[in-house]
N, C-alpha and C positions, 0 to 999 in steps of 0.2 A: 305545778306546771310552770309559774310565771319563775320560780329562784331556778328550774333547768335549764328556762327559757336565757334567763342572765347569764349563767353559766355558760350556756351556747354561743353567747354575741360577746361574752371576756375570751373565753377558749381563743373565740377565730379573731379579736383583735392582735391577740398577743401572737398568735402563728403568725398573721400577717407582717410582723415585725421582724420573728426569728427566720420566716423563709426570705423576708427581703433583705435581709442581713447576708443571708447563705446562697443569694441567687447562684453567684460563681458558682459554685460548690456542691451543688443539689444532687444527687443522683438518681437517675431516672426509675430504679428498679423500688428506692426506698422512698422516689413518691408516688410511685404507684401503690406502695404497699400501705402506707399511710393515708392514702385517698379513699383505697378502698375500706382500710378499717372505719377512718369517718362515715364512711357511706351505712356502712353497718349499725352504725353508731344512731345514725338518723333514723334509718330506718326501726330501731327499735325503739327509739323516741317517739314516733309515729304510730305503732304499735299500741305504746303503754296509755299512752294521752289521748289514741286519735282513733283506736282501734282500725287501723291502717294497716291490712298485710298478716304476716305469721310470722313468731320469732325463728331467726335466723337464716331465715329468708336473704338469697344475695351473699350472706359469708364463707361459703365454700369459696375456695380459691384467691384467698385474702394476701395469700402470695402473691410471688413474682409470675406473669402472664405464664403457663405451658406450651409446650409447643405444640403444634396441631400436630393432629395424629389424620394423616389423609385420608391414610389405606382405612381406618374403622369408619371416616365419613364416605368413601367411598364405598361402601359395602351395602348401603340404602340404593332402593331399587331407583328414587328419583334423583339425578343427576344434578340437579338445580337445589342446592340447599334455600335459597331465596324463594321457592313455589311457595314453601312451608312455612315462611318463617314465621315465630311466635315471639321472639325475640323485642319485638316491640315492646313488649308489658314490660321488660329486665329492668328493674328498677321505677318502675311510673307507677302510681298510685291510683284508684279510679280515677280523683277527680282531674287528674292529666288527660287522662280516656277522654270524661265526659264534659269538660269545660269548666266541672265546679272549681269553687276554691282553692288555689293552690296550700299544701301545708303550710304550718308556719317553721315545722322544723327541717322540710326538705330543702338542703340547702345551705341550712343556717349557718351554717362551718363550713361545710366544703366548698363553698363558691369562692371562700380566701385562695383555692388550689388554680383558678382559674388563670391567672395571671402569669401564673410558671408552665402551664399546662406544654408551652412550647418543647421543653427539656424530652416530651413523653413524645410529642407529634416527630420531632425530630428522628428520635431513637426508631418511631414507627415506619419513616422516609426510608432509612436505613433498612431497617428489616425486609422492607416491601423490594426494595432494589437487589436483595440478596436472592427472596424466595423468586425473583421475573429471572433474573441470568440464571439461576438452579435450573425450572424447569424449563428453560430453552436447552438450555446445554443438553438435557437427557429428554428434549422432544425426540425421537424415532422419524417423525414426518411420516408414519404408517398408523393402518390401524391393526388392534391383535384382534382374536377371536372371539375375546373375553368384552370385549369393548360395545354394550347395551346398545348404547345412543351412537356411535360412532361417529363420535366426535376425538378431537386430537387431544390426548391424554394432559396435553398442560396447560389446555384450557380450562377442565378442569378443577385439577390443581392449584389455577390460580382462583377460579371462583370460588371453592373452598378454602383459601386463604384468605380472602376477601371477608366472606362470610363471618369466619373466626375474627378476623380481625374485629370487625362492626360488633360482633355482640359481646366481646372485652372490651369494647370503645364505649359503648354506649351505659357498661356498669360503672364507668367513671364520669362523661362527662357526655352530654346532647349538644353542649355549646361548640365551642372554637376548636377543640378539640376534634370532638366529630364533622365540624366541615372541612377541618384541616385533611384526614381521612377520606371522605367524599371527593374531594380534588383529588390525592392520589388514585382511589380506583379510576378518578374519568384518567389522567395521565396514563396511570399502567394500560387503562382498555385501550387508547389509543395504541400504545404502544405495539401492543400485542396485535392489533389490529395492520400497524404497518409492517412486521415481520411477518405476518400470514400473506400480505399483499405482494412482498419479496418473494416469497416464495412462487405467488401465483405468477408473478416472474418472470420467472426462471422459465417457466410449463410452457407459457404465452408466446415466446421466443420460438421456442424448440417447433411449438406446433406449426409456424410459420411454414416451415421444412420439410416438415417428417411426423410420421404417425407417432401417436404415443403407446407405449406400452400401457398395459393391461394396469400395472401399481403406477403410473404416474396417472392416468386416469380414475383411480380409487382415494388417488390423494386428493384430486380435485374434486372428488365427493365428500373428503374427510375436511376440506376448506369449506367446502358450502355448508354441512352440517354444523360444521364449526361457530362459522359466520352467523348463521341461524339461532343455535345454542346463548352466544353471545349477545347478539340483540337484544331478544329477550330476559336476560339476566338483568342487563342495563336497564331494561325497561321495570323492570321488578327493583331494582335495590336502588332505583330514585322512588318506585314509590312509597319504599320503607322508609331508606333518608327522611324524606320530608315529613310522613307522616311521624318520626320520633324526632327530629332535630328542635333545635327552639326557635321558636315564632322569628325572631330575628336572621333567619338562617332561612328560609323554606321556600321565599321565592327567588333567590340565588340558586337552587340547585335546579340543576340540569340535565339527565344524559344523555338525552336527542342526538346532541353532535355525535357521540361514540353508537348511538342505533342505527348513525344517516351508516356509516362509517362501515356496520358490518352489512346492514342492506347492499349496498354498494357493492364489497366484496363480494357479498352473495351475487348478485345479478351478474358481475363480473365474471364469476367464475362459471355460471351456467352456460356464460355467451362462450365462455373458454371449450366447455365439455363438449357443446356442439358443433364447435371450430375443430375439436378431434376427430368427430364421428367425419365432417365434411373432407378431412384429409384422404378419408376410406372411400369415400363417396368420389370423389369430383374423376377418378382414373373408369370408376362404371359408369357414369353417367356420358363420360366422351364416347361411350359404343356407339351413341342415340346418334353418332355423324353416320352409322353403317346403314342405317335407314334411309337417309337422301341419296346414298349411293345406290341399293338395290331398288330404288324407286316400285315397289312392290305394285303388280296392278289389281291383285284379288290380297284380302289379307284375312284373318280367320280365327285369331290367336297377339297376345302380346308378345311384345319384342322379349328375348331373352336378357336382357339387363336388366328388366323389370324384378326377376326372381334374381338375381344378382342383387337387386338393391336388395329387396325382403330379407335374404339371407343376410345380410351386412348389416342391416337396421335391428334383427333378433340377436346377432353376435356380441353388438355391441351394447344394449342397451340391457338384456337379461340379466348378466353379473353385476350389473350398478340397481338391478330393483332391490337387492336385500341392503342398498348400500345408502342409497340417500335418502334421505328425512320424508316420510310420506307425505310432509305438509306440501312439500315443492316438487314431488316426485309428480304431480300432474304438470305443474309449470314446466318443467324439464322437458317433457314428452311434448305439449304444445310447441314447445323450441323448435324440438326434432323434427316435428311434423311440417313447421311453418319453415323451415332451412330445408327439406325434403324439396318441398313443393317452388319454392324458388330455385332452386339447383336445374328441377326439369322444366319449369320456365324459361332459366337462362340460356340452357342446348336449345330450347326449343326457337326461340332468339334468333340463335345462330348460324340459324337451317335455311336455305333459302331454295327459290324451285320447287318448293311443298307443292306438289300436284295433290288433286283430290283422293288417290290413293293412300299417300301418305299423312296426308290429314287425318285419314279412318285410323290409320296403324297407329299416329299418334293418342287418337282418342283411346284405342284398346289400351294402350301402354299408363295413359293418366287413369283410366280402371281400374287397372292391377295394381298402379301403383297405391292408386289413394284406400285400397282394399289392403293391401299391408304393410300401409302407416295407421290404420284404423286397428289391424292388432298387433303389432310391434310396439307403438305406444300407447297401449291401450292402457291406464294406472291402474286399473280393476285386470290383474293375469287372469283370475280364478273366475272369470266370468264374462260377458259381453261387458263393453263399453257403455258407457254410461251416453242417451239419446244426447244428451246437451254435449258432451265431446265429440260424441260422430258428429253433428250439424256443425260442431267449431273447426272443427277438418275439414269436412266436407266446403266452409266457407271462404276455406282456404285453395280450393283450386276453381270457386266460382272466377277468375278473370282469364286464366288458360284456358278453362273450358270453353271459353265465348271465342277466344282467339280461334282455336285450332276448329270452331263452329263455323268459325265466320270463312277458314281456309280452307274446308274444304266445299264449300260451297263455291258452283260455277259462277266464272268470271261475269258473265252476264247479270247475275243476280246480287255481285258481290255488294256492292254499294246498299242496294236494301238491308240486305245482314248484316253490314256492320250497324248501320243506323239504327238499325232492332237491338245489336247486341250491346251496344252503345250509342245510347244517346246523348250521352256530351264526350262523343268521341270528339278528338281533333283532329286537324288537317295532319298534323306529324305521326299520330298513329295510324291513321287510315295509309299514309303511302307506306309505312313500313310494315303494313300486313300484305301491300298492294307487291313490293321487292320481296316480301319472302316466298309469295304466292310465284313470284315470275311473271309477272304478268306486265303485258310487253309496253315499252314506254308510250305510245301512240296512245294505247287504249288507257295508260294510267292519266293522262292529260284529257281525254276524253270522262272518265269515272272524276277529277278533277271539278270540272267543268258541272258538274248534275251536282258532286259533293256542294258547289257553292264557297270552294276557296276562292279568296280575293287574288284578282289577276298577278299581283305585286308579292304575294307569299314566296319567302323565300327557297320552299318546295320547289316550286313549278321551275327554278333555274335547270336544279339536277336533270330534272325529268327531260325538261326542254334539250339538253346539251346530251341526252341518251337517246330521243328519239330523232334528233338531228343525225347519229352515229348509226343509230336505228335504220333509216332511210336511204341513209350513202352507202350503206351495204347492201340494201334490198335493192339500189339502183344498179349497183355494180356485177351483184348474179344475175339479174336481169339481162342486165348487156351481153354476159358469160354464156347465158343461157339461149338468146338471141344467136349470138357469133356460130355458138355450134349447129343449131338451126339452119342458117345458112350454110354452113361447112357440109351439112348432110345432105342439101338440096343439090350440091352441085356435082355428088354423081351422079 
């Protein structure tokens, strides 16, 4: 053991000479090929002396690296080659595993290869930049039929390139080598990251405008899957990284930044999907002005744009439930739900002269409505919604319900109700339920007056300068009304 042992530390002197001799000149494939037969080498050293391992263990593919075969990695039902990976152990011995003693022959020789190892990282920079332009060029920007997870076919293609890469990486070298590799996957995820954000884009423009079609909105569920897919990958192949790289190596690596990077996107593009649905929405919800017009005095039933939303809210959400990731497919629907419920907020806003009539009509209308966003985004189709979703709905039209509480409630009483339905109302929402209500400037300065605003709030201006307009018109029919009085006495 100890004349191998010499033989092993003459071997790697004398390579250390002929490959610094030949640095210029090295080529990448035949020191790959040479690295790997040392490795073999060791490892059967290991073997005979240390009973470490199985003969020939590690020397399939003592060649030149092959090229990934996609389509047979993609043919496994899980889409994450990193869920699985076992790839750790390639080449480590227990006592890497369990903290014992490093061999004394792992190594012996091959750590001479270290030095050059750049020749290999290089060729690696190269390859990686070939396989990212490939499969952008032949992204589709759709999803097919065939597509499990429904995610964008070259992301992928590139995590299983990744994958590949790391476990040929790691049969040659844990060192410089492989953190050289680690920075490129964080580069490439970055990358790939800012061309999916391009793309989100392009969508986010358009929606400004104009409704999306049916495939530009499946694209923005094949980004958010995407986005999804990708985070988590990141999150799995730092924590491979680390746990095989060498000790010197393991608190430098990082993927967080590339995890903030697809979270982000994700969120992003959810805020995008329901900025579509609101483009279909915001033309129904303007009916809700046809209510201050018919100023209804019995009412009985909701309004009809109530089942105009329903219908719009089942159109558009049904075809994306086989589409997005069920992990966010309840996230999604909360969206929807919480942009719903603002929307009829905002009309409701807008409305003013709400007599107590139409305060009821509005309350039917928040019924029907919040009854179908309770099953249009309900994540569970195949069943009721789940109690903790209805209550988060339902928590969601807790402040409209108080408002349209407090308006149709008589004037006389108004000020109690608010103060009930808020009690750290303000002087600025109290007049602005006080203008939607209509209710006449006199009496708003009077309801003022009991609220407890300070004389000097800059409220009380408006009010003042409307009941001043208020009273030179009630002087003026007055006089109107007088003159004709007289004019009738004097036949």
């Amino acid at each position: 053991e100890r004349l191998v042992e010499d033989v092993c530390i003459s071997t790697r002197a004398t390579l250390a000479v002929q490959m610094s001799d030949a640095a210029n000149t090295l080529d990448p494939s035949s020191l790959k090929r040479a690295l790997k037969k040392t490795l073999i080498f060791e490892k059967e050293l290991m073997r005979i002396f240390e009973g470490v391992g199985s003969a020939g263990k590690g020397g399939a593919g003592a060649d030149d690296v092959d090229d990934i075969d996609l389509d047979a990695e993609l043919d496994g039902e899980d889409n994450n080659p990193f869920s699985s990976d076992t790839s750790s152990q390639v080449g480590a011995t227990p006592s890497d595993q369990t903290g014992e003693k490093r061999s004394k022959f792992k190594g012996i020789i091959s750590k001479v290869f270290d030095d050059h190892m750049h020749i290999y990282t290089t060729l690696q920079e190269q390859d990686m930049q070939k396989m990212f332009n490939q499969i952008l060029s032949e992204e589709s920007w759709s999803l097919d039929a065939f597509n499990r997870k429904k995610v964008l076919s070259s992301s992928r293609d590139m995590v299983f390139y990744f994958s590949s890469s790391r476990q040929k990486c790691i049969e040659l070298s844990t060192g410089g080598a492989y953190f050289h590799l680690y920075t490129l996957f964080k580069k490439f995820l970055s990358r790939y990251a800012t061309q999916m954000a391009g793309k989100l884009e392009e969508i986010k423009v358009k929606v400004q405008t104009e409704e999306l079609s049916l495939e530009e909105d499946t694209l923005l569920c094949a980004i958010l899957n995407t986005s999804e897919y990708c985070a988590g990958t990141a999150k799995e192949m730092q924590s491979y990284i680390v746990a095989d790289i060498d000790t010197q190596y393991k608190s430098q690596v990082s993927l967080e930044e590339s995890v903030e990077a697809f979270h982000t996107l994700l969120a992003d593009t959810i805020s995008t999907l329901v900025q579509s649905l609101a483009i279909q929405l915001n033309e129904i919800f303007a009916g809700m002005a046809v209510i201050n017009d018919e100023k209804p005095d019995l009412v009985s039933d909701a309004s009809p744009y109530t089942q105009d939303v329903a219908n719009q809210l089942e159109h558009f959400i049904d075809p994306l439930r086989s589409i997005i990731s069920p992990s966010h497919f309840p996230f999604f629907c909360e969206s929807v739900a919480t942009h719903v419920v603002e929307l009829f907020s905002a009309e409701v806003y807008k409305l003013s002269g709400i007599s107590e009539g139409i305060a009821v009509q509005l309350m039917l209308d928040r019924t029907a409505l919040k009854a179908s966003i309770g099953k249009s985004t309900n994540p569970n189709p195949s069943g009721p919604a789940s109690e903790r979703y209805t209550k988060r709905v339902a928590r969601k039209f807790q402040h409209i319900e108080k408002v349209l509480r407090t308006l149709q409630t008589p004037t006389t009483f108004l000020l109690d109700t608010f103060t009930t339905s808020f009690p750290d109302g303000s002087v600025e929402e109290f007049v602005r339920l006080m203008k939607m209500k209509g209710v006449k400037y006199t009496t708003q300065i009077e309801l003022l007056d009991q609220f407890g605003a300070p004389a000097d709030h800059p409220a009380r201006a408006a009010i003042i300068e409307g009941a001043e307009v208020e009273g030179t018109y009630g002087e003026r029919l007055g006089d109107k009304v007088n003159a004709m009085k007289d004019f009738f006495k004097s036949f």
